[in-house]
N, C-alpha and C positions, 0 to 999 in steps of 0.2 A: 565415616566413622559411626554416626549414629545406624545406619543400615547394619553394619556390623554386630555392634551391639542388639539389635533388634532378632539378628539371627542366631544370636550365639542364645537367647532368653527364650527363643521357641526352643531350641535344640534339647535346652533343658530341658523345658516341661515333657517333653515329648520321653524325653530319658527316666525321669523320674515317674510318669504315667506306666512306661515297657515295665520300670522296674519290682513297680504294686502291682501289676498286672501277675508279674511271674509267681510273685512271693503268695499270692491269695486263687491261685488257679487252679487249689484243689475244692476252692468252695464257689466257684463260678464257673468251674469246669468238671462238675462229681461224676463219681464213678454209677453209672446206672442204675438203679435201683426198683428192683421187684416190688411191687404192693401186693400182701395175700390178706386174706382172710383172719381175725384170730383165732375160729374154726383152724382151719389150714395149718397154722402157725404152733396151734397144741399138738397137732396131731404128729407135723413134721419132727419138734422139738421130743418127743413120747418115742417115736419112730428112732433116732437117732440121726436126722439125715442133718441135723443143724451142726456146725462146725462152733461159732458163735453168733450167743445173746448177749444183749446191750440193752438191759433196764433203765427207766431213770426210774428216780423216787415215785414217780405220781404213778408209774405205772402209763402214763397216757401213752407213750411210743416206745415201741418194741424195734429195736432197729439188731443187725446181725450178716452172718455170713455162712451161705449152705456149705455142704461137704462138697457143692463141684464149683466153690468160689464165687457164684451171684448175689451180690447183696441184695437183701429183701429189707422191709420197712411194714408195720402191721400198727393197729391200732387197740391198746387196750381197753377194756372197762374200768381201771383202775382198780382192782383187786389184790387187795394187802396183801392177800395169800397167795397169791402170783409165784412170789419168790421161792418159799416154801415147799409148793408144788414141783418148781424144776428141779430144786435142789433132791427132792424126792423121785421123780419120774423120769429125767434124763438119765441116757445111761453115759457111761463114766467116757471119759475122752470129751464133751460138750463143756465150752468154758463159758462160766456167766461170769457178765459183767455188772455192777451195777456202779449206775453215774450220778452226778448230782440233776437238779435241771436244769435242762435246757435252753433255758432262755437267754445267755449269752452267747453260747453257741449259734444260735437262732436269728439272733441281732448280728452276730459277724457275719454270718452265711447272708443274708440282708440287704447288708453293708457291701460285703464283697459284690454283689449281685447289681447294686445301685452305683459301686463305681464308674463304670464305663458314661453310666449316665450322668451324674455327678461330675465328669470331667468332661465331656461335652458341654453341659451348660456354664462351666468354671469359663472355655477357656472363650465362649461368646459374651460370656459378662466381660472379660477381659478385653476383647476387641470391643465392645458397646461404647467402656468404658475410655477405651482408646482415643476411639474416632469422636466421642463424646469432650474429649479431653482438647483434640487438635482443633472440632470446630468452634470450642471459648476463645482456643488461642485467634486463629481465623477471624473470628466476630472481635477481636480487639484491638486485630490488627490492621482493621479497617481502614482506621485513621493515619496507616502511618504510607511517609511517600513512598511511590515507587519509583524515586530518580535514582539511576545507575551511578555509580562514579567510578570516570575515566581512569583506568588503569593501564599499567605498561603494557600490559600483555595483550592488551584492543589493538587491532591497525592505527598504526600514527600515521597521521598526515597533518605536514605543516603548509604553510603560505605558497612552497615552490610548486606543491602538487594542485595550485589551485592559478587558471587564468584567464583572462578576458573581464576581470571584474576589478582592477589596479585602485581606482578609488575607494574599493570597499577596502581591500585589501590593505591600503595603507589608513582607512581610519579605525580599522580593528588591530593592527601593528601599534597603534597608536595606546589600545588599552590596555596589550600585552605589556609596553614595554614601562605601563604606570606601575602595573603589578610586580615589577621586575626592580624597577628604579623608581619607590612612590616618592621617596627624598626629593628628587629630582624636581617633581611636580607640587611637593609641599612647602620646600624653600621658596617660591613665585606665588605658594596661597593659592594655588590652584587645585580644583578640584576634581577629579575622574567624574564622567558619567554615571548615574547610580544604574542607569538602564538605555543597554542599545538595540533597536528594535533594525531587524532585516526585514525589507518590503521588495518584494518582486515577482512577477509570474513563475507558475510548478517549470522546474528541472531549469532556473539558473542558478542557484549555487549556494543557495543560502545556507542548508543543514551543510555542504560542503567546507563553508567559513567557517563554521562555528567549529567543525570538527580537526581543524587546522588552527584555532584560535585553539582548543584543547592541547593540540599537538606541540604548537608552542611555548604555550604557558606554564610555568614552573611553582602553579598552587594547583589545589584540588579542583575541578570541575566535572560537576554536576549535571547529568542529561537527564528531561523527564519531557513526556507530549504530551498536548495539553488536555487531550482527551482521556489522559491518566487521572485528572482531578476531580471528575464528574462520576457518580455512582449511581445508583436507584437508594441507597441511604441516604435520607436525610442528613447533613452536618460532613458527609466522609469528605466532599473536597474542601471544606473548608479549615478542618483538621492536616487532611493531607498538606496544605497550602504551609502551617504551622509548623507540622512535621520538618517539612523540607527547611524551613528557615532556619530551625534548630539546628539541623546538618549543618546547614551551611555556618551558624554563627560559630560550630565548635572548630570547623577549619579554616576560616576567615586567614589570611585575604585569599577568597575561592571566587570562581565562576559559576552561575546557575543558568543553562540551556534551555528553555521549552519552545519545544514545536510544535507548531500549528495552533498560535496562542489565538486567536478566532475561536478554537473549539471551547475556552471557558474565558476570552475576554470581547465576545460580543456586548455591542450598546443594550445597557438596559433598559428596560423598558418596555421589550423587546417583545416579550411572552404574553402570551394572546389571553392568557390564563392569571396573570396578576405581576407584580415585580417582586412578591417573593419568592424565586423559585430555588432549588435546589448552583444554578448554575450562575446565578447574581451572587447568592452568599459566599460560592468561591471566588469568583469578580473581588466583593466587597473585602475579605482575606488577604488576597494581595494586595489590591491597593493598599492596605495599613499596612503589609510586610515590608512594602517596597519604602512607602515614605505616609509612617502615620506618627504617634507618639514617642513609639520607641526606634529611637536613629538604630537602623544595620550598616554601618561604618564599615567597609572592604568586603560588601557581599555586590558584584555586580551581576546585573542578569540582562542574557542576551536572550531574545526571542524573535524568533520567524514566522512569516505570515506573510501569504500572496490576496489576502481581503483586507488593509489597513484602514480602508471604507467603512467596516462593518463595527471598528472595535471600539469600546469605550472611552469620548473624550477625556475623561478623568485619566486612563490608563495613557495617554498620549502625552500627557501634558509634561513641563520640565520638571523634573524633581523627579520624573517616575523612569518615563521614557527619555530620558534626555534626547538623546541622539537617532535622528533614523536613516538609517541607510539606504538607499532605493540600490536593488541588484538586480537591474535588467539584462535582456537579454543583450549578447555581446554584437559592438559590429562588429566591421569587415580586417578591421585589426585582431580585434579580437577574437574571432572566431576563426583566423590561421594561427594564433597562440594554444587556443584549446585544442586545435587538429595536432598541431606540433607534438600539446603535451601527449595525448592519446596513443600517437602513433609511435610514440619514441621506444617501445617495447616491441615495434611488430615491423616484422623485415617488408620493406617497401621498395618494387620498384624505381627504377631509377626515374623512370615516365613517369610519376604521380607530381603533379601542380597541385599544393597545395592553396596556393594563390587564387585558381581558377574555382578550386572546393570552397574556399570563403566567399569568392564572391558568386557565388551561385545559392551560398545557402542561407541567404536573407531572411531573417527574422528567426532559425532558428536556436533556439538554446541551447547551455551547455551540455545538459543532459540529450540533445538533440543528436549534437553532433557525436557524442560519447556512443549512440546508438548506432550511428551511422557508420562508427569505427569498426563499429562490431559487425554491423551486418556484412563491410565489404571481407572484414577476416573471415566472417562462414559462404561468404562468396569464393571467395578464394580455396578456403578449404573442400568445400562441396566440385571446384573441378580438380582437384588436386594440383595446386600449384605452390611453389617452395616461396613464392611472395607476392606480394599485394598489390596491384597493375592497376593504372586508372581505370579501365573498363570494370572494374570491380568495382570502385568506388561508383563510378557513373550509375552500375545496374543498383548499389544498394541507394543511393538517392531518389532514384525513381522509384525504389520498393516503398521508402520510407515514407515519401510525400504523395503517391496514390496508390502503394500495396501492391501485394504480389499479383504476377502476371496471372490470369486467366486462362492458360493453353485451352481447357478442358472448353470454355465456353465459346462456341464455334458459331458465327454469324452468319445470314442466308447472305445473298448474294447481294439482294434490295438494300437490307439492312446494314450492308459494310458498303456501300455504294451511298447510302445517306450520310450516314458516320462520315466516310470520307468527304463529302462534300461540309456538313457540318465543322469538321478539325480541322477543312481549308481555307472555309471561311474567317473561323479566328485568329486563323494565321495571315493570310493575305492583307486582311483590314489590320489588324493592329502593324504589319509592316508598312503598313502605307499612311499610318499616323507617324510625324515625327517626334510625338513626346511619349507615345507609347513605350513600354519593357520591349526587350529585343526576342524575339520570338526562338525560344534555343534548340525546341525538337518538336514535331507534331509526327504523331502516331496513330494508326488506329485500329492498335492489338489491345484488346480489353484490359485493363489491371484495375483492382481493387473493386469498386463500382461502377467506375467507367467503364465505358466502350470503345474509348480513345479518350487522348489527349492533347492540350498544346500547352507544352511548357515556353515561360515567358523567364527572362534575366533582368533585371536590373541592371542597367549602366552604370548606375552610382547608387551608393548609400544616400536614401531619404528619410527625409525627419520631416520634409513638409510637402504637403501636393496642393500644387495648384487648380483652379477652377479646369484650365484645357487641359492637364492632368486627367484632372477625374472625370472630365466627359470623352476623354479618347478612351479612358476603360469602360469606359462603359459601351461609348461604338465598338471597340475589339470584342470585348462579351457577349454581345447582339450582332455580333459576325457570322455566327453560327446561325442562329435562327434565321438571318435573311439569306442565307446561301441558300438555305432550306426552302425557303417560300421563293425566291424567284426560281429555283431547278424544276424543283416538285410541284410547285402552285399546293402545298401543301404543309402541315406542319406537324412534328414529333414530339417525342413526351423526353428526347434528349438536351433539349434545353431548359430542364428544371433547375437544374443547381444555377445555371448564366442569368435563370430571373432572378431569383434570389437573392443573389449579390447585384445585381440592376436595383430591382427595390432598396436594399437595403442602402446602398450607395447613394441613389437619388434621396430618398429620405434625406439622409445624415446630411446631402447638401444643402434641404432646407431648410432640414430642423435645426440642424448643429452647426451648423458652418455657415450661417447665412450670406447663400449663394446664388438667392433667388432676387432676379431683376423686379419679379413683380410684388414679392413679399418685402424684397430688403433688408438689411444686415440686424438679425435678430434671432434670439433663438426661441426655439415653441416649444415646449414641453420640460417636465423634469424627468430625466432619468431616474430619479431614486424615490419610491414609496415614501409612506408617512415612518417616524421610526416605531410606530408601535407594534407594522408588520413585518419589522427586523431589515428593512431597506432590500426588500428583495423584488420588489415592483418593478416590473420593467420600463415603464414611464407612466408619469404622472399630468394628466392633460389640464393645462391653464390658460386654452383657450377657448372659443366658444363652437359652436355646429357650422358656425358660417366663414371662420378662420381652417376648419376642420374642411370643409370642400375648396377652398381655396390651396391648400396645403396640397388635398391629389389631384388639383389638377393643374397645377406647378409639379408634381412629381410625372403626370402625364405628358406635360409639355417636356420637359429632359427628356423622358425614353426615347416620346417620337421624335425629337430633334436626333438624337444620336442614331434609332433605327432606322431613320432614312438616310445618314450620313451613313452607316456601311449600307445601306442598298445602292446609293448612289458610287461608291467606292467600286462593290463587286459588278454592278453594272458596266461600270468601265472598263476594267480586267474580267471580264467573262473567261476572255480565250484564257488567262492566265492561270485563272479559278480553274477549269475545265480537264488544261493539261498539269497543274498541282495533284486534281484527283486519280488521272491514269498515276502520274507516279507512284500516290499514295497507294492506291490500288495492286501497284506490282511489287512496290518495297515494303508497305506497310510502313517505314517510317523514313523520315526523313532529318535532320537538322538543320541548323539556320543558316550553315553557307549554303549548303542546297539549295536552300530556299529563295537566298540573295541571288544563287546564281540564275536560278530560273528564271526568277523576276525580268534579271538582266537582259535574259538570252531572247524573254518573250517580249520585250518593251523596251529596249535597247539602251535602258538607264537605271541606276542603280536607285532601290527604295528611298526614299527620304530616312530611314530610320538609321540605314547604312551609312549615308551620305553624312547622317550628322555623327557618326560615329567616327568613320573617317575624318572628320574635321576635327573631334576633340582629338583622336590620339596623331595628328597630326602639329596640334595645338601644345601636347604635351612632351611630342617631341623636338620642336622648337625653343621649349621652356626650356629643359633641362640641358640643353645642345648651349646656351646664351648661359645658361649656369655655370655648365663648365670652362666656357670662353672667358667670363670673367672671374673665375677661378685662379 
């Protein structure tokens, strides 16, 4: 509407500018005019050749029109007797005129002249004045929030479009259904949360909850992120912080949303540069909105944040933050609930295991797996097929966890002959450990950065690893480099990322997990900086130079225990390592019954890793077979 009216207010001016235009067009548009002489002008006028004169009083301008129509314009001396003389020496047929002065005629002609310019500068004072106008409004409006509120007309999504996260789910059901039925919870004297804080790694669910706790709820809620409160003005987030609470106190009982509450409720203190910064005084805003002098009685506020490390204890504490969620990533339950929900829109194959997709995609999130939905659809899509076949899923897994295939980058002959020996080795060793992951594909067609790979499975969901745990991955890791140095008696720049996580592994044994026989059960170092550097320190050392050499070379002793343990391994399976890399070499890729079977066929017994496989699901079907017997 306002555009509207904006258009219809030029339309005018612009009509009313054509309309003076037209009306004054004979004095900004005159008809051409001769200049002569006053010589000239007696002699014409004597002559007869003048049609008419056009006197004024003073005599100063002689204006007229000849017998063949050009108008002429001449300049008098002022001479009283002027008149006199024409009326004497013209001959008859010449008409004189005489006018007053000129001087208003003079100022119109002027005037008309000055219009065009006159309405140019009108209508840029007009817009100066405009933009002049919108940016007071702009500079006032500094202060105020910019939280959206949830309306119908946004995608709803409630609790059912949300899975793999059932305890979040049911303590946020929980504050739904106070807003719903507060009776319920005021007859018991009990009291709702003033503030529930979501904590968990990016892409599991958190802005999802909230936006299903919106979906739910049957009062007004409130979405704003937290990097909306912070400005280059002084005072704007802590205004803005004010703002939003007034909203909210005029629609109470409401919900207020902010994401990514790290971005204005980091620890203070923090800033290198003082503690009063622009980003504390928003800090110090909410905490009074939430719980300072004045009670907000049915304003509750949910916030999200994957850093609860980093935020200020005051903002944690009860009365603010009451309740905190943790919304990690989903298991092996849960991560065939989010496949389910994902896929329930998109025609699938009868052959897709959704069972086998869970348990293969260990550790990732929900957003993880939401990617993986998608990529196997434009899998599918890109060969043209009417639905979605596990080998679709299988190729966008592998896209997801090391990237698109490579065709383009083509390795010499040395170079895919090492690789393979390299992806054999990791495969061979880590199957010939028995607590090792089960070895699911080894390939060695380039994708992402690699030049190969060996994918590893998880037998079961873990939450804890033990010490021969962690030193089989680390011999499976260093399986690669030693295939390399006993073939080649030489070594590649392809085992960089397998150190990497070596170091980092053995570290974490000693330092974190004290796992070391000769240091003993202790830990060394702080992970977290002083807070004045905002806790971003990667550790913090609180030992001495002489615990510091002791430390690598307890890190030293791990590696070499474990790299002689796969040398000692592949030494034994030569022939087996040998003929793995002709296969690899002819198939490029292989999987882990291949791999078992080889095993088999070149050593005439199945790996250890096999062996204990078959024993659990042998184990398991025993179980269930006695279950149903006493049923």
């Amino acid at each position: 509407m306002n555009v509207f009216k904006q258009l219809l207010f030029w339309m005018l001016i612009f009509f009313l500018a054509l309309v003076f235009a037209q009306s004054t067009s004979k004095y900004w548009h005159p008809q051409p005019v001769e200049e002569i002489t006053y010589n000239r002008f007696l002699e014409l006028a004597q002559a007869g050749e003048l049609e008419k004169i056009e006197l004024r009083k003073d005599n100063a301008l002689i204006t007229g029109t000849m017998r063949n129509g050009q108008r002429f314009k001449t300049t008098g001396p002022q001479d009283p007797e002027l008149g006199r003389w024409l009326f004497e020496n013209v001959p008859e047929g010449t008409e004189i005129e005489v006018k007053p002065r000129g001087a208003g005629e003079m100022w119109l002609s002027m005037l008309a002249s000055l219009i065009p310019v006159l309405l140019v500068f009108g209508l840029i004072y007009l817009f100066l004045a405009r933009q002049a106008s919108m940016g007071s409004n702009q500079a006032f409006s500094f202060g105020r929030s910019r939280a959206k509120r949830f309306t119908d007309s946004m995608p709803r999504k409630t609790f059912d479009d949300v899975a793999g996260v059932d305890e979040a789910k049911q303590e946020l059901a929980e504050v739904v259904d106070f807003l719903k039925n507060a009776d319920k919870y005021k007859a018991l004297g009990a009291e709702i949360p003033k503030g529930v804080l979501l904590m968990g790694p990016p892409g599991c669910g958190k802005t999802l909850l909230a936006r299903a706790v919106a979906g739910e709820a049957d009062v007004p809620f409130f979405h704003i992120s937290g990097s909306d409160f912070v400005e280059m003005f002084v005072g704007v987030g802590a205004s803005r912080v004010r703002d939003l609470f007034e909203q909210a106190k005029a629609a109470r009982p409401c919900l207020v949303f902010i994401d990514e509450l790290d971005a204005v409720g980091r620890h203070r203190g923090a800033g290198l540069g003082g503690g009063h910064d622009e980003r504390e005084q928003t800090l110090n805003q909410l905490l009074v909105e939430m719980d300072g002098f004045e009670v907000n009685a049915g304003i509750i506020v949910l916030a999200a944040t994957n850093r609860p490390d980093i935020l200020d204890p005051a903002l944690l504490r009860p009365g603010r933050f009451d309740r905190h969620i943790v919304v990690d990533n989903p298991d092996c339950k849960g991560r065939k609930a989010i496949l389910e929900l994902y896929v329930k829109s998109k025609p699938l194959d009868a052959g897709v295991d959704l069972d086998m997709l869970a348990r293969q995609t260990v550790g990732f999130s929900g957003a993880d797996l939401a990617n993986l939905v998608n990529e196997s659809a434009l899998m599918a899509a890109r060969k043209n097929k009417k639905k979605i076949d596990m080998e679709d899923f299988e190729e966008a897994f592998e896209r997801v966890i090391a990237g698109p295939e490579r065709k383009s980058r083509v390795l010499s002959e040395t170079e895919k002959r090492i690789v393979a020996y390299h992806e054999s080795g990791h495969a061979l060793v880590g199957r010939m450990l028995p607590e090792a992951d089960t070895v699911r594909k080894v390939t060695i067609l380039p994708r992402g950065l690699a030049l190969g790979y060996t994918m590893h499975l998880p037998s079961e969901e873990r939450f804890l690893r033990t010490r021969e745990q962690l030193m089989e991955e680390l011999t499976s890791l260093l399986g690669g480099r030693a295939a390399e140095e006993m073939v080649f008696g030489d070594i590649s720049t392809g085992a960089q990322n397998d150190l990497e996580r070596v170091t980092e592994i053995a570290r974490a044994m000693v330092c974190e997990y004290g796992m070391s026989e000769t240091l003993g059960p202790r830990t060394l170092g702080r992970k977290h900086g002083p807070v004045f550097l905002g806790r971003d320190m990667v550790e913090d050392r609180n030992y001495s130079e002489e615990m510091a050499y002791a430390i690598d070379q307890e890190i030293r002793r791990i590696v070499d225990e474990c790299h002689q343990r796969a040398q000692k391994i592949l030494s034994e399976h030569r022939a087996v390592l040998d003929r793995l890399v002709e296969v690899l070499l002819e198939k490029e890729t292989i999987d882990g019954e291949e791999l078992d079977q080889l095993i088999f066929e070149m050593t005439g017994q199945w790996p250890p890793g096999a062996r204990k496989e078959k024993a659990e699901l042998l184990a398991e079907a025993k179980a269930s077979s006695s279950t149903e017997n006493s049923g």
